[in-house]
KEKE-3310 file (N, C-alpha, C; in steps of 0.2 Angstrom, whole numbers, plus 5000, padded with zeros to 4 digits):
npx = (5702:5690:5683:5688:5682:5667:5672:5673:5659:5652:5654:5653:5640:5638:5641:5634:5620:5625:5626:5614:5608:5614:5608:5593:5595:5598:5588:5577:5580:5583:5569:5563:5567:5563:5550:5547:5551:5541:5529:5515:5499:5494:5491:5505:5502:5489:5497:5504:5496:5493:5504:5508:5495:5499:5511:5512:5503:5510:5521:5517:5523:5530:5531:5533:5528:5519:5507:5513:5527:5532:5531:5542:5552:5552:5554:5568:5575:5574:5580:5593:5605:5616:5622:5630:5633:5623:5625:5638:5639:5624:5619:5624:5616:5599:5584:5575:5578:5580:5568:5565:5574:5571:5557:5561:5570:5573:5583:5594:5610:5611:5605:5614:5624:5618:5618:5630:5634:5626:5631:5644:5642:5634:5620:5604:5588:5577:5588:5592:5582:5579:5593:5591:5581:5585:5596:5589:5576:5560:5554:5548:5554:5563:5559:5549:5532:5526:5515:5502:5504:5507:5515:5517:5508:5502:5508:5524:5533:5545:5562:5577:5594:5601:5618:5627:5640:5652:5649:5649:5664:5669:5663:5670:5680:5670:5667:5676:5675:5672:5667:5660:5658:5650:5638:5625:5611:5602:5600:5601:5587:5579:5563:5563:5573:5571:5560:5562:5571:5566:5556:5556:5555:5541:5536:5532:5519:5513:5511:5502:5492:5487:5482:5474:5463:5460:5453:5443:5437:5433:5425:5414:5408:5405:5395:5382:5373:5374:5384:5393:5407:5419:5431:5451:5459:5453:5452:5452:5448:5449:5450:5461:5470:5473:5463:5463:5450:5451:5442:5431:5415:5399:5383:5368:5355:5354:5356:5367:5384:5398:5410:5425:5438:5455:5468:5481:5486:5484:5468:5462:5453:5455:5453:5439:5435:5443:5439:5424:5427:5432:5419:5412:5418:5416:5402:5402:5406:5402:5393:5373:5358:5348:5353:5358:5365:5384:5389:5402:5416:5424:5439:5451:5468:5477:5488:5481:5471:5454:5448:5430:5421:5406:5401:5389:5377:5370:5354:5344:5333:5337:5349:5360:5372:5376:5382:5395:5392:5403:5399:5393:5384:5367:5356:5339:5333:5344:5347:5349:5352:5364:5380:5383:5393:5402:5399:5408:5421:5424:5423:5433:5444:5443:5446:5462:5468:5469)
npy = (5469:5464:5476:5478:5467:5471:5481:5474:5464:5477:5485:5475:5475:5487:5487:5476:5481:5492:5486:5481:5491:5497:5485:5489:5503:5501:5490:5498:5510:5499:5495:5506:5507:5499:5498:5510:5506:5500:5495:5504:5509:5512:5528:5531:5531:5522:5512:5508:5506:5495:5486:5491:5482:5468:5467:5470:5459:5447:5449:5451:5455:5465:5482:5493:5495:5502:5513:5528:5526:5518:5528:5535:5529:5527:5540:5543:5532:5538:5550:5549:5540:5533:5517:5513:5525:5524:5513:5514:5529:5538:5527:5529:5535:5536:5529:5537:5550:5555:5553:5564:5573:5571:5578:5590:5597:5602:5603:5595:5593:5603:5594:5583:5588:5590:5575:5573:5580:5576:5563:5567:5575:5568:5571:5572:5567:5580:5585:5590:5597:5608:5614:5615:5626:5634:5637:5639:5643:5646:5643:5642:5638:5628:5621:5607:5605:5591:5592:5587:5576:5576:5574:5568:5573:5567:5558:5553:5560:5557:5562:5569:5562:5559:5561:5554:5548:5557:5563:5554:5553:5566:5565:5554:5552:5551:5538:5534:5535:5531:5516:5520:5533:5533:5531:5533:5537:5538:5531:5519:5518:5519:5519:5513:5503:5494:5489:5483:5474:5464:5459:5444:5439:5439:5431:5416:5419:5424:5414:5406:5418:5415:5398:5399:5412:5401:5392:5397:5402:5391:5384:5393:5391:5380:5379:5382:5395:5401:5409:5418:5417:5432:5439:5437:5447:5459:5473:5489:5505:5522:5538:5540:5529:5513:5500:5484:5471:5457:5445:5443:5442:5440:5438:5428:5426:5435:5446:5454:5461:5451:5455:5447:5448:5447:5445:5441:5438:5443:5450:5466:5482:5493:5485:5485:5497:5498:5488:5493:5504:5499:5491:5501:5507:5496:5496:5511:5510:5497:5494:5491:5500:5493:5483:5478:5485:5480:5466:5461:5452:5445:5440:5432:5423:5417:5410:5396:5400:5404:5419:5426:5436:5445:5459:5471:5486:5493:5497:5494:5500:5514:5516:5525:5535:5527:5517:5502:5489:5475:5460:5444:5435:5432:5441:5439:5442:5435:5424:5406:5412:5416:5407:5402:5411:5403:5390:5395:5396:5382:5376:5379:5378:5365:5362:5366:5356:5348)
npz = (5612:5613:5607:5594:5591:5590:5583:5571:5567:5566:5554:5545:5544:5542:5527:5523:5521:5515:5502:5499:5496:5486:5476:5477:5471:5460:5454:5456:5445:5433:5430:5428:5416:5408:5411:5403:5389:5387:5373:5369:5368:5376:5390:5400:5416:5416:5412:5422:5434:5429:5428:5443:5449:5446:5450:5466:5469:5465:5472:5486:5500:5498:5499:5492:5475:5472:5462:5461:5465:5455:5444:5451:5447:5432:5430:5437:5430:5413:5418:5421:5412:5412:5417:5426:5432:5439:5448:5454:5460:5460:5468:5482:5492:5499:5490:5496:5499:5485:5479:5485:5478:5466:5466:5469:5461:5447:5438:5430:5434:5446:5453:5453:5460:5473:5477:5477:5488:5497:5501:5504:5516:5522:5527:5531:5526:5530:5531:5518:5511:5518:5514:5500:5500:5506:5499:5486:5488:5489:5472:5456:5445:5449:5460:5459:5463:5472:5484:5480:5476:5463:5453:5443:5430:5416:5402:5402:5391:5378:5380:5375:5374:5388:5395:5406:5409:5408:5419:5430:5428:5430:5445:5449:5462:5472:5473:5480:5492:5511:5517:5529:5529:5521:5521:5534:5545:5538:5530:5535:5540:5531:5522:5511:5508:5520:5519:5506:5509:5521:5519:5515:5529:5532:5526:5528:5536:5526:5520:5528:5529:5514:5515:5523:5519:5508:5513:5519:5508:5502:5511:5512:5500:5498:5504:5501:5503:5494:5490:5478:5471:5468:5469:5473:5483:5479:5465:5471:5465:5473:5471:5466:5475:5478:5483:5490:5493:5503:5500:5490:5487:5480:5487:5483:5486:5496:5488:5489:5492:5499:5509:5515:5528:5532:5547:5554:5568:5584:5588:5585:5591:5582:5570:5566:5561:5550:5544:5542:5534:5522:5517:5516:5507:5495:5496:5488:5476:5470:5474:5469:5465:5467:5475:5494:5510:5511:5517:5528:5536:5547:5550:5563:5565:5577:5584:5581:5585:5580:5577:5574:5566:5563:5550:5551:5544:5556:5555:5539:5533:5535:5525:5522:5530:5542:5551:5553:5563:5574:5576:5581:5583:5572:5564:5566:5551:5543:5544:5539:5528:5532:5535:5553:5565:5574:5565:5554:5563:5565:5552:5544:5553:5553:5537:5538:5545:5536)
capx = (5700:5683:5683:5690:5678:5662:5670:5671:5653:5649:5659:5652:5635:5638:5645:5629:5618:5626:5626:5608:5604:5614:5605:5586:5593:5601:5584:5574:5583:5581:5563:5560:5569:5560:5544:5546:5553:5535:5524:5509:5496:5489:5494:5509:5496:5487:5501:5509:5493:5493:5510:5507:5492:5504:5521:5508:5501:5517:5526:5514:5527:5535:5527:5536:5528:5515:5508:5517:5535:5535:5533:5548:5557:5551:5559:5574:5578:5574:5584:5598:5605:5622:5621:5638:5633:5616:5629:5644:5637:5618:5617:5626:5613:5594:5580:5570:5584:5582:5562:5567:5578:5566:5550:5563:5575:5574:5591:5600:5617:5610:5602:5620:5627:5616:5620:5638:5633:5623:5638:5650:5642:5630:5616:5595:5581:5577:5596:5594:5575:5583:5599:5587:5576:5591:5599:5585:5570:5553:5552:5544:5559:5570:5555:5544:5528:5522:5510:5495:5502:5504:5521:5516:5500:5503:5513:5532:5537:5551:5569:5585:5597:5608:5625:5631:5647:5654:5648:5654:5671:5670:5662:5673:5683:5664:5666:5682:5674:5674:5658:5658:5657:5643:5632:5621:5607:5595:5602:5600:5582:5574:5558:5563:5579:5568:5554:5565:5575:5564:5549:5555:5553:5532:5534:5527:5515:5509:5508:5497:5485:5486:5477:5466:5459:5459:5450:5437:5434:5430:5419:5407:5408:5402:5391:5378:5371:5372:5390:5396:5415:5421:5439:5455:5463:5449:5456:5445:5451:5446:5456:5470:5472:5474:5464:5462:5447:5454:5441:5424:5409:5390:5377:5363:5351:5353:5356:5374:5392:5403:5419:5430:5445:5459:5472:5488:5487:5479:5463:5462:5449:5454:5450:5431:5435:5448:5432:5420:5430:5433:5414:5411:5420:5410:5394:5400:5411:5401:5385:5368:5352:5344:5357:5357:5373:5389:5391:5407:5416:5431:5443:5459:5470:5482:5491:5479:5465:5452:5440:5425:5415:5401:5399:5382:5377:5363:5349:5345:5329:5340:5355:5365:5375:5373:5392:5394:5396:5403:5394:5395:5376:5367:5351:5332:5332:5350:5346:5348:5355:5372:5383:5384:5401:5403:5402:5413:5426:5426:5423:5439:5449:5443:5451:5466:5470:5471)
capy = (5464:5464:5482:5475:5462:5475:5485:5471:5465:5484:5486:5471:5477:5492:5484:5473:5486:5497:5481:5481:5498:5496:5482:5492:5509:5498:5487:5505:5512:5494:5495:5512:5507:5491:5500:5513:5501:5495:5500:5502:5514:5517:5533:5529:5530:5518:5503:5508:5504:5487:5484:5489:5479:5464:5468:5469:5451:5444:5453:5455:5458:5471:5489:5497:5496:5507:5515:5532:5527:5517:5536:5540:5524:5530:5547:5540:5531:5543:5558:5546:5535:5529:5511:5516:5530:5522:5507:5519:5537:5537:5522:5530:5539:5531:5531:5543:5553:5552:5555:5573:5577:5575:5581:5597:5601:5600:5601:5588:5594:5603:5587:5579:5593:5588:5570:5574:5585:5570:5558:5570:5579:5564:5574:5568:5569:5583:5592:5593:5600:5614:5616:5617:5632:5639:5641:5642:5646:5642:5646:5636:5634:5624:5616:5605:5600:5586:5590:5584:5569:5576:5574:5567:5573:5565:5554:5555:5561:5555:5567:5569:5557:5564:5556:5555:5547:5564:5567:5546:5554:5572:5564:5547:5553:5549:5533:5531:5538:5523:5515:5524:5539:5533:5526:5537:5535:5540:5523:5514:5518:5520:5512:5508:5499:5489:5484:5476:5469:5464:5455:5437:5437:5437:5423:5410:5423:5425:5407:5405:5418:5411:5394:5401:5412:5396:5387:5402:5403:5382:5385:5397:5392:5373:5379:5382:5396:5407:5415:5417:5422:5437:5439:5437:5457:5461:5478:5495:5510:5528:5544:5538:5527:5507:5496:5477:5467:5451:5440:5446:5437:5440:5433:5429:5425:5441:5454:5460:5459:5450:5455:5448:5454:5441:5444:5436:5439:5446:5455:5471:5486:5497:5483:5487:5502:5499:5484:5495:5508:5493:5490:5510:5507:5493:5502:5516:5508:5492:5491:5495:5503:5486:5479:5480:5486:5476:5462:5460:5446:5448:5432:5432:5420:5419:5405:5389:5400:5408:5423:5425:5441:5450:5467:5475:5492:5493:5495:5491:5504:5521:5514:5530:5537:5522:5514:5496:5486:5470:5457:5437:5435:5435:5444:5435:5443:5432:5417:5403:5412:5416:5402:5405:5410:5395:5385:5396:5392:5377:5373:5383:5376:5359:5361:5367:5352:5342)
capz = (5608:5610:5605:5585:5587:5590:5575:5565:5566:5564:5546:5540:5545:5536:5520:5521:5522:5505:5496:5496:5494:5477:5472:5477:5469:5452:5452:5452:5438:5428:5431:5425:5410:5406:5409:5396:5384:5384:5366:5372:5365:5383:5394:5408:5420:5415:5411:5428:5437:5429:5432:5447:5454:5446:5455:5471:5468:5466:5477:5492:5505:5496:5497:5487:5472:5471:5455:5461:5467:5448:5442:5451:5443:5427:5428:5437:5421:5409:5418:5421:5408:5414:5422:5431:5436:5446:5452:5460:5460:5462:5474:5486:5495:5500:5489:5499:5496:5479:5476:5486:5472:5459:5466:5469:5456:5439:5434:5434:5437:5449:5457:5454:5464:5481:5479:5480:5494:5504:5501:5507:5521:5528:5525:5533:5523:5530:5530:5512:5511:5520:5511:5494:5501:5507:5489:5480:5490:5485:5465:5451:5440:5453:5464:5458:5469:5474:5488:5480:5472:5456:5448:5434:5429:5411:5401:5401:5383:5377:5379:5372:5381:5394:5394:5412:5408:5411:5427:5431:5428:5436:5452:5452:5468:5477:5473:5485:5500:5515:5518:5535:5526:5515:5526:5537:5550:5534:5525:5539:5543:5523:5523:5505:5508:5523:5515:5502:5514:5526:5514:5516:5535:5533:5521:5534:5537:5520:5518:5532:5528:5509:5516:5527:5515:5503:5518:5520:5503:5500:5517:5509:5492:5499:5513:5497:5504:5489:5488:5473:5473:5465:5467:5479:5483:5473:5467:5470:5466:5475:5473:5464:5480:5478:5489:5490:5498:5504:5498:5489:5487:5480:5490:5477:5490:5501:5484:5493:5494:5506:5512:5521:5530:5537:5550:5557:5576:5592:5587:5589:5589:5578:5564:5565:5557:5545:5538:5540:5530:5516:5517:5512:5498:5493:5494:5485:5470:5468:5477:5464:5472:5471:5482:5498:5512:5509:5524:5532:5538:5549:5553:5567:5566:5582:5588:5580:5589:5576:5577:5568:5568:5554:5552:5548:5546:5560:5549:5530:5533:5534:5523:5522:5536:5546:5555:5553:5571:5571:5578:5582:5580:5564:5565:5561:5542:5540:5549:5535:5522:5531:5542:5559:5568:5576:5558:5551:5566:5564:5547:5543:5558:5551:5533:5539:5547:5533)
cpx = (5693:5680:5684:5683:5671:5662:5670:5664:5649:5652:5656:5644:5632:5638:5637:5624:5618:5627:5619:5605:5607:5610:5599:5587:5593:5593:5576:5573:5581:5575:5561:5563:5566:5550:5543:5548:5545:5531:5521:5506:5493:5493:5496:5505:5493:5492:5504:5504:5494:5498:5510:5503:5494:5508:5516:5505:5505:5519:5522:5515:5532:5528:5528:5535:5522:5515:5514:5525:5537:5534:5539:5554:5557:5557:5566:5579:5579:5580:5593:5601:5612:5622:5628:5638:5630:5621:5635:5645:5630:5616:5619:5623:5605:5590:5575:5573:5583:5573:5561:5570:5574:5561:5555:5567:5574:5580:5593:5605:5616:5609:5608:5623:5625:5616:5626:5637:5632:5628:5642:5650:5635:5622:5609:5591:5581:5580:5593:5588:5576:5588:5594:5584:5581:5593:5596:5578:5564:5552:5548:5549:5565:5564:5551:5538:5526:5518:5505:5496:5503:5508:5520:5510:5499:5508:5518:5532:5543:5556:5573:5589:5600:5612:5627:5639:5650:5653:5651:5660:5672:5670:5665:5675:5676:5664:5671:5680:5673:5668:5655:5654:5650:5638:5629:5616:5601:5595:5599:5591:5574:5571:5560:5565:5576:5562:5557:5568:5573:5558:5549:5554:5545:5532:5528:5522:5508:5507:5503:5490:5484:5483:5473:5463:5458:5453:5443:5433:5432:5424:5413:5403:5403:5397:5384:5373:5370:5379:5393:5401:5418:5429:5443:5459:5461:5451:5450:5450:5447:5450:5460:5473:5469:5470:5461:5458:5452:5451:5435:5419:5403:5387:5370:5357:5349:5354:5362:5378:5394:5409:5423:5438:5449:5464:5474:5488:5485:5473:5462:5456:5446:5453:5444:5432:5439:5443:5428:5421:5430:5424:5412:5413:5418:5408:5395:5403:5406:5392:5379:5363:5349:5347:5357:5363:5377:5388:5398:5410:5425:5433:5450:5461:5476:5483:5486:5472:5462:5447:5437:5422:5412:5401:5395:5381:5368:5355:5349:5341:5335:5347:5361:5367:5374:5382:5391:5396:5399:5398:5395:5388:5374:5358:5345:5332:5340:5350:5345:5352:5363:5376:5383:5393:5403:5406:5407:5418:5428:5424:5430:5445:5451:5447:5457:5470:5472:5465)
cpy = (5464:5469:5480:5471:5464:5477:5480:5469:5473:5486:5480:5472:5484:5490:5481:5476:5492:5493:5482:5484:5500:5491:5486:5496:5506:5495:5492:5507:5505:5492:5500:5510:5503:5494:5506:5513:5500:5499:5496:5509:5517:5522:5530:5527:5523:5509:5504:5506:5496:5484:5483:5484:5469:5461:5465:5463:5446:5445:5456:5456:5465:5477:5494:5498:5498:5511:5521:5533:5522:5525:5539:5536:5528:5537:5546:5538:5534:5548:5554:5538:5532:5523:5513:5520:5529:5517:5512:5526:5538:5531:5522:5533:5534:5534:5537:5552:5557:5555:5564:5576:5578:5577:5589:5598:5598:5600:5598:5590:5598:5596:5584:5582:5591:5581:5569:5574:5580:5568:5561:5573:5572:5567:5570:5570:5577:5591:5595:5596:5607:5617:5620:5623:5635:5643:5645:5644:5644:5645:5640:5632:5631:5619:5613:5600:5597:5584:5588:5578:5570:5577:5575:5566:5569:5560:5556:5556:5559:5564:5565:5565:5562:5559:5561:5550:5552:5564:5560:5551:5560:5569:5558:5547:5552:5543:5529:5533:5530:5523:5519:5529:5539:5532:5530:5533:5535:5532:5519:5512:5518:5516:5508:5500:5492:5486:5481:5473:5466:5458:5449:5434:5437:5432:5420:5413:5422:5418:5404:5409:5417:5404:5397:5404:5407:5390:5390:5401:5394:5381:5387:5395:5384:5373:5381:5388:5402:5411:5414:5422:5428:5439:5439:5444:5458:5471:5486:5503:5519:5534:5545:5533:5519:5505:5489:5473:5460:5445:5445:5442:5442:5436:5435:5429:5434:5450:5458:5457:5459:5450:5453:5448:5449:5447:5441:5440:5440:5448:5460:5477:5489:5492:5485:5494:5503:5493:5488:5503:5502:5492:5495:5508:5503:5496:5506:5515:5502:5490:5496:5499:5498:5483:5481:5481:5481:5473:5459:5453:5446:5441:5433:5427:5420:5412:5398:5394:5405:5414:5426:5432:5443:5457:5469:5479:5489:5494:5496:5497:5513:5516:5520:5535:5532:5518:5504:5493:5478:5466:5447:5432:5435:5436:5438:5436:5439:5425:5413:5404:5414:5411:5407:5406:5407:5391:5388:5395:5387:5374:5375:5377:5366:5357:5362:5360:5345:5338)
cpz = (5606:5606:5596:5586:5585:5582:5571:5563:5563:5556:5544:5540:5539:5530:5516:5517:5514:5501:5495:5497:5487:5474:5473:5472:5462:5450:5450:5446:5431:5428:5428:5418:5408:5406:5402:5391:5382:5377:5367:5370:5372:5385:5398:5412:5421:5416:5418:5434:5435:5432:5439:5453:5453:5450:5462:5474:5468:5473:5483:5500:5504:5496:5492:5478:5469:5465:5455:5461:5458:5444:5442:5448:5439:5425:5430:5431:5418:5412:5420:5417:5407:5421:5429:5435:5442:5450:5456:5462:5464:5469:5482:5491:5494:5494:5490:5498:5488:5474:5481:5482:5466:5460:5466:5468:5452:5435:5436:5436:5443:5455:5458:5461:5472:5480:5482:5487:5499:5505:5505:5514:5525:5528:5526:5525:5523:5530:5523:5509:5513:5517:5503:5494:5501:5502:5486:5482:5487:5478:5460:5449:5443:5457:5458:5463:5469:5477:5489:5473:5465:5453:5442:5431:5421:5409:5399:5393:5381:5375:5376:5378:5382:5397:5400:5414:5410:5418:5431:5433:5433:5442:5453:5460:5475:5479:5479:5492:5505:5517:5525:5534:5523:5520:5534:5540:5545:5531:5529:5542:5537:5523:5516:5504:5513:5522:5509:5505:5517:5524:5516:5525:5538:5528:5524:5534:5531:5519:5522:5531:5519:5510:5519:5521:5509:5507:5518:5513:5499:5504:5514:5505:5493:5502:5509:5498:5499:5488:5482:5472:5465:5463:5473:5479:5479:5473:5466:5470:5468:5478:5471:5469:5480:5486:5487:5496:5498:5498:5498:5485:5483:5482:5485:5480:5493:5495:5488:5492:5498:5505:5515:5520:5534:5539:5554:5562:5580:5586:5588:5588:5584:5571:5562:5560:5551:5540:5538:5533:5522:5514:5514:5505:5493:5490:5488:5479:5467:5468:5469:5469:5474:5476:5491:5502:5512:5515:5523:5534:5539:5553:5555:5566:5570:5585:5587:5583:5584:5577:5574:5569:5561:5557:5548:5546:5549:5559:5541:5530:5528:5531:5523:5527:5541:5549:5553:5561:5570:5577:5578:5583:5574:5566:5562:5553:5539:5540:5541:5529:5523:5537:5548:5561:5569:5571:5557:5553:5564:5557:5543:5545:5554:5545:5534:5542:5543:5527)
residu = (UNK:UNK:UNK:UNK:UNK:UNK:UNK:UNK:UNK:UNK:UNK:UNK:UNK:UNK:UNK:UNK:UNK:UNK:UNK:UNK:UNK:UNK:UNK:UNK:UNK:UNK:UNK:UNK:UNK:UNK:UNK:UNK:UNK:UNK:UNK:UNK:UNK:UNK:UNK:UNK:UNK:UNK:UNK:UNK:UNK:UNK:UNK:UNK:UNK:UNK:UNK:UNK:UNK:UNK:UNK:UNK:UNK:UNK:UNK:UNK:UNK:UNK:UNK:UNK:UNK:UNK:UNK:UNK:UNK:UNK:UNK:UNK:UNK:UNK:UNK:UNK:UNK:UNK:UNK:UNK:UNK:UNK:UNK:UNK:UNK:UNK:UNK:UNK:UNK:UNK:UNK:UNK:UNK:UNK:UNK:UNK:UNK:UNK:UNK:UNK:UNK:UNK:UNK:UNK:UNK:UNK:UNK:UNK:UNK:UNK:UNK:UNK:UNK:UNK:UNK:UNK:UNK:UNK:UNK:UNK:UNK:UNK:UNK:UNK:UNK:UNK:UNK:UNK:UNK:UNK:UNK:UNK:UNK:UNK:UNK:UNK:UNK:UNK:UNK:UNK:UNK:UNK:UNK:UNK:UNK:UNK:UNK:UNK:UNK:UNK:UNK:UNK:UNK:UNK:UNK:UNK:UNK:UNK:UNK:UNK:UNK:UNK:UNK:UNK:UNK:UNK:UNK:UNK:UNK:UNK:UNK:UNK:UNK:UNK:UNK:UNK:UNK:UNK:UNK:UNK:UNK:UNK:UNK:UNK:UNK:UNK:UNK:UNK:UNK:UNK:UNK:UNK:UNK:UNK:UNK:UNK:UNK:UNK:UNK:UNK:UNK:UNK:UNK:UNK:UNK:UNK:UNK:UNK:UNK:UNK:UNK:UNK:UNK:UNK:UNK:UNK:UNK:UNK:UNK:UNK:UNK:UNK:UNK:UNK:UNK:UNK:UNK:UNK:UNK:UNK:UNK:UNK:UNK:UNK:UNK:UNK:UNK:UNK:UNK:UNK:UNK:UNK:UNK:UNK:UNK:UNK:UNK:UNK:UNK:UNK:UNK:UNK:UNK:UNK:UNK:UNK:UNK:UNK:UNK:UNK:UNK:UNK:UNK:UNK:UNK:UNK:UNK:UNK:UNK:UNK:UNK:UNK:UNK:UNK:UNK:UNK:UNK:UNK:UNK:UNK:UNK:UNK:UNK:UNK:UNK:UNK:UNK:UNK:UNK:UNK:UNK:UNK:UNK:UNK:UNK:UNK:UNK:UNK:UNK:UNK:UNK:UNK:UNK:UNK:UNK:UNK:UNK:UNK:UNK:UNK:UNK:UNK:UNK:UNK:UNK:UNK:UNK:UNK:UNK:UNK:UNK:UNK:UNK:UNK:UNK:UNK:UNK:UNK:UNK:UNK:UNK:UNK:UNK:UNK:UNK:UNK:UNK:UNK:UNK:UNK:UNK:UNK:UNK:UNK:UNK:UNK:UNK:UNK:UNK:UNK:UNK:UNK:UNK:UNK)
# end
C-alpha cells in the first residue's frame, strides 16, 4: 500500500511537471509569433532588446528572457507553424533541448526526426549532441554554430510557411507515449522549465528589496547632499551582454556616479567584486574625463539587520588600473558631501518601519 501510494505522488509529480513544460514551450512559440507580428522599421535586434529589457522589468524573477533566447522564440515560430504540433509534438521534450536543435540542424524534418528520437529513447542534452556528430559530423550544411553567440547575426527575413500538419499526423503515435516515457531526468532539471516555475517563490524577496531600494532612494534624495537620481536597473550594455545598476545616482557636488548594489541575505565576499565590476562599467560606459571614479554603495539586508558599506577606488590621483575596496569610513575629501554608514543604517531601517 504504501508502495501505490509513493507511485501515486510520483505519477502526479510527473503529470505536473509536463503540464508546465507545455505551457513554457506553447508560451515560447506564442511569443516568437507575437514578436514578429510586430511592424517595426527597426532591426530584430534592436526591438528584441527592447522587448527584452521590458519582459525583465516586469518579470524580474524570470530569467529567461534575455535578448538571445527571444531569438530562439523567434526562429521557433517562424520554423514551426502548427500550434498542434508545439502543444502535442514539440512540447514533449525540454527547451534546452530545443535551442540544440536549432543552433544544429537546419532542416527541419531532420530536426523533427531527433525530437522523435529524444521522446522515444529519453535522450540527455548531451545524448543527442553525440548522436548529431555521429550522423552528421561537423559540416556547415547541417550544423549551425553558436559558439560565439552569433545565430542570428541579422534580421530574420521573412520564409515560406511550413505546413507541419503533416508531420502532426505522421508523428501522432508520439503523442500516446505515457508520461513516464516522456519525462526524463533532462525535463526534470531544465533551468528553463524551473526558472518559470520557480519565479513566484522570491516574490517576498522581490518585494522586500523593492522597498528598501525605495527607502534608500528617499534617504539620499532628502539627505540633500547633492544626489541626483538617474534610474532604477539602470540598463548598460557591454558586449552584447545586459547589465543593470540597481539604483544610479549623480552626485553634483562630488562630479561622479553612485551605484548602489542591494542584497537579500548574509553578506558575502565575493560581492566586492561583482560592485566593483558594476562600478568598471560605470567608468567606462558613462563616466566623462571631467568626472571623477564612480562611488559605490553596497546595502545587505538579513534578517531586520542592515549592512552599509562604500566602495572607492584607492586613489582619484592614478584613476586607471586602480581596484575598488569597500570601506565603512568616508575619507576627509568626502566628509560632508556623502552620509555616513551609520546614517544610512538607520535612516533606511527607520523608513521602513513605517
Amino acid at each position: 500500500m504504501i508502495d501505490k501510494i509513493r507511485e501515486k505522488v510520483v505519477n502526479s509529480q510527473k503529470k505536473a511537471i509536463i503540464s508546465v513544460n507545455r505551457e513554457l514551450i506553447v508560451l515560447y512559440w506564442e511569443l516568437g509569433n507575437l514578436i514578429l507580428k510586430i511592424d517595426t522599421d527597426e532591426v530584430l535586434d534592436y526591438t528584441l532588446e527592447i522587448i527584452s529589457q521590458d519582459l525583465k522589468k516586469n518579470f524580474p524573477d524570470i530569467q529567461g528572457f534575455y535578448q538571445k533566447n527571444l531569438k530562439y522564440m523567434c526562429k521557433f515560430a517562424e520554423e514551426y507553424k502548427d500550434k498542434e504540433f508545439i502543444k502535442n509534438f514539440a512540447s514533449r521534450i525540454s527547451w534546452s533541448h530545443h535551442i540544440i536543435l536549432i543552433n544544429k540542424i537546419e532542416d527541419i524534418d531532420i530536426r523533427i526526426k531527433y525530437i522523435k528520437k529524444i521522446i522515444e529513447n529519453n535522450w540527455s542534452k548531451d545524448r543527442v549532441i553525440r548522436e548529431i556528430e555521429t550522423e552528421y559530423g561537423i559540416c556547415e550544411d547541417v550544423y549551425r554554430n553558436d559558439t560565439e553567440g552569433n545565430l542570428f547575426n541579422k534580421e530574420i527575413e521573412d520564409k515560406n510557411d511550413y505546413n507541419n500538419s503533416k508531420k502532426v499526423e505522421e508523428d501522432a503515435e508520439i503523442t500516446e507515449l505515457t508520461d513516464e516515457k516522456a519525462l526524463d531526468n533532462e525535463l526534470l532539471k531544465d533551468g528553463y522549465l524551473f526558472d518559470f516555475l520557480n519565479f513566484s517563490e522570491e516574490g517576498s524577496e522581490r518585494d522586500l528589496e523593492k522597498q528598501i531600494k525605495e527607502k534608500v532612494l528617499d534617504f539620499l534624495i532628502e539627505s540633500d547632499l547633492g544626489f541626483a537620481f538617474i534610474g532604477d536597473k539602470y540598463h548598460i550594455k557591454v558586449e552584447n551582454e545586459d547589465y543593470y545598476i540597481d539604483i544610479l545616482f549623480y552626485h553634483l557636488k562630488l562630479r561622479c556616479y553612485v551605484a548602489v548594489k542591494l542584497k537579500i541575505g548574509e553578506f558575502r565576499p565575493e560581492y566586492l567584486g561583482a560592485l566593483g565590476f558594476y562600478l568598471s562599467i560605470v567608468d567606462c560606459k558613462l563616466k566623462s574625463k571631467e568626472d571623477d571614479p564612480t562611488i559605490g554603495i553596497m546595502l545587505c539586508y538579513d534578517n531586520g539587520k542592515l549592512i552599509v558599506q562604500y566602495a572607492f577606488k584607492e586613489s582619484l590621483k592614478d584613476k586607471e588600473g586602480i581596484e575598488y575596496k569597500l570601506s565603512e569610513e568616508i575619507t576627509s575629501q568626502f566628509k560632508g558631501s556623502l552620509p555616513e554608514v551609520k546614517d544610512i543604517g538607520y535612516g533606511v531601517k527607520e523608513r521602513l518601519k513605517g
